[in-house]
N, C-alpha and C positions, 0 to 999 in steps of 0.2 A: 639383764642382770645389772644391777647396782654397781657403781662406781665404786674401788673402795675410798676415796675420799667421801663420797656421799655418805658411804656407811659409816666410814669413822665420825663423821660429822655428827649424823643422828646417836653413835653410838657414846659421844662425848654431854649429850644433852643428861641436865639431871633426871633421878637423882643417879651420884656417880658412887662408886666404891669407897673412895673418900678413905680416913684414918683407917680404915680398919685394911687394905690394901697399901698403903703407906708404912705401919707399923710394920708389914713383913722385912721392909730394908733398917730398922730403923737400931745405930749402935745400942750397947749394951747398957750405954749412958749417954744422954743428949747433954752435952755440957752446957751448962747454960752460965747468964751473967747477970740476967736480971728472972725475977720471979713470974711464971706463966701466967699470973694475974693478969698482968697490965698488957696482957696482949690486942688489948682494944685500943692502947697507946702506940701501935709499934711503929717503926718505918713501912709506912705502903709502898710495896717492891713488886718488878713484871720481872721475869724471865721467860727467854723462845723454844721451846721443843721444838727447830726449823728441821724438815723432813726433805730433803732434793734429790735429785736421780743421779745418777752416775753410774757408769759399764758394771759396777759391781751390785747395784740396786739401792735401795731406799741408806739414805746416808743423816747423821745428825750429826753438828756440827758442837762440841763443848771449847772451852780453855778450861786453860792452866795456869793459875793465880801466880805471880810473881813474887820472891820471898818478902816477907814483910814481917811489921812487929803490929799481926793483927789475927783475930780469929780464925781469918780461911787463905791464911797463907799457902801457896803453894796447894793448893785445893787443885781439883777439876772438877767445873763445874758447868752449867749452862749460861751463855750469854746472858747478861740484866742485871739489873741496879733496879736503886732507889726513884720513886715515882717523883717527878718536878712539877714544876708548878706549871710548864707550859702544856702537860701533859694533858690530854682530855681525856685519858679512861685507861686501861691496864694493857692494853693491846698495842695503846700510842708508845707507851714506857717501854716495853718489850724490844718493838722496833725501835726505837732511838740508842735504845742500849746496845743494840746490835748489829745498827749501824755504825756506832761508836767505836765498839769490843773489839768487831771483826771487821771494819773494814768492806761491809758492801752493801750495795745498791738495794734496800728494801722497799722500792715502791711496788713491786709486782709480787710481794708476797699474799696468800691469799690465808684470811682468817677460818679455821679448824673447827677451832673452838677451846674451852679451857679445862684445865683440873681444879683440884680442890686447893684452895689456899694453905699455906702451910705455915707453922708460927715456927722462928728459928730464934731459940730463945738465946742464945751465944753472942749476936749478933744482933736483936731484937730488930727483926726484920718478919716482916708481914706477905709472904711471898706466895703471888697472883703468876700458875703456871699458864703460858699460852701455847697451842700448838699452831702452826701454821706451815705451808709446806710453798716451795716454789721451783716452776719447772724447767729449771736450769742447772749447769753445773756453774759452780760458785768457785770463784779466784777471792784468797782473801790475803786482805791488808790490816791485821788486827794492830790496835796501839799497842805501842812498847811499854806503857805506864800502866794496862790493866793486862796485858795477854800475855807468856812468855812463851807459850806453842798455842796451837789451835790442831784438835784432836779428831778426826773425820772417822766416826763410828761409823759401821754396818750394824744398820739398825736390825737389821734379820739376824746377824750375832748378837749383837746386847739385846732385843727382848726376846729370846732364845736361849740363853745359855743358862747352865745350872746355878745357881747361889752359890759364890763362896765365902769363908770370913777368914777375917784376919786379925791380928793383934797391932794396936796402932797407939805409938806411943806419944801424946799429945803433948805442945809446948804448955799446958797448964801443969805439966808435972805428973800425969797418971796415965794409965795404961788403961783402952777401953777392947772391948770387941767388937769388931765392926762387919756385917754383912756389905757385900763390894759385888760391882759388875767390873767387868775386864773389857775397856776399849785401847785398841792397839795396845796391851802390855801396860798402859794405867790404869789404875785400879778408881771406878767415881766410888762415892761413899757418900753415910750422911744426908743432907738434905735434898740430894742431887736424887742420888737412889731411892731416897723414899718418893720423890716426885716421879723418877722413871715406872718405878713399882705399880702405882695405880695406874700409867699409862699400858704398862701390858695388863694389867687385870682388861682396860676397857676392850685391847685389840684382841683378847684370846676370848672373852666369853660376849664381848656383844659388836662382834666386827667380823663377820664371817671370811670376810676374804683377806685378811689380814697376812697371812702367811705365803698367797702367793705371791700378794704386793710387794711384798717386803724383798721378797728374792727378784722379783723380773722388773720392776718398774727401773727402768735406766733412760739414758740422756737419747735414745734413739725409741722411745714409745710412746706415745698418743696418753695425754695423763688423763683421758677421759675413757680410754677401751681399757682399764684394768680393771 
């Protein structure tokens, strides 16, 4: 039987679910600041869907933006920033932002593979999701300048759990409706969720073992017998 890293791996290869799997998380109004046009201009941005073991099984690791007088204040969101110049591809930006973010040791992360690019017009940010997982449990040191908690989801609850939305009142002055997954008691939303979104489309219909994995893979199992 297939690993299911192996399987998620082939199961991430194009073509993927893309927009049409993203739009199920996506608010009532994508507030924007600049016009979807020019999204061939935007900032090139990685973030890490990182997947680790722990006693309670497959774990993802978010923050929680810091208040600020900025679009994703106070957000939760996935580790990653904007692509740098020392950057060699979308994978390198990923990890340096989350070595950065959180605080740990990513040389023995191993590359998944990715989702679909996603244009976050609020922010005009051009954002390259990557998945990757490593078989450890993770101590983290996130900076005080980008991280104000760091959130350790059970990933077998968030891509699991039913949809819910809520009403959320934006510092641009208007109220939207927003579809949200529930990790420990924070609510992600937004671009986070349309990102996690096509992640469970690929693990429910083209990842067969998905769902064991997700419950027994912990810090005392062989990450190649799942």
């Amino acid at each position: 039987m297939l690993s299911w890293k192996t399987s998620l791996r082939k199961a991430l290869k194009p073509p993927l679910p893309g927009l049409a799997a993203q739009e199920k998380m996506a608010p009532s109004v994508r507030l924007r600041r600049h016009d979807p046009g020019d999204a061939t201009e935007a900032i090139q941005s990685s973030v890490l869907i990182l997947l680790y073991p722990s006693e309670e099984g497959l774990k993802i690791p978010f923050i929680q933006r810091p208040l600020y007088q900025g679009p994703h204040s106070g957000q939760i969101s996935l580790p990653g920033g904007k692509r740098e110049k020392e950057d060699q591809n979308n994978w390198e930006t990923a990890l340096r932002e989350t070595r950065e973010e959180l605080g740990i040791n990513t040389d023995s992360i191993e590359h998944i593979g990715e989702l679909t690019q996603i244009y976050i017009p609020n922010s005009h940010f051009f954002v390259s999701p990557q998945v990757g997982y490593i078989h450890k449990n993770l101590h983290f040191n996130p900076s005080p300048f980008e991280v104000s908690e760091v959130i350790e989801a059970s990933a077998h609850h968030l891509l699991t759990q039913p949809i819910k939305t809520k009403k959320i009142h934006h510092i641009q002055g208007i109220t939207i409706e927003a579809p949200y997954y529930d990790a420990n008691g924070k609510h992600i939303w937004g671009a986070t969720a349309m990102i996690l979104s096509e992640l469970i489309e690929v693990f429910k219909a083209r990842s067969p073992y998905w769902a064991n994995a997700l419950r027994s893979c912990n810090a005392h199992t062989s990450q190649e017998s799942l």
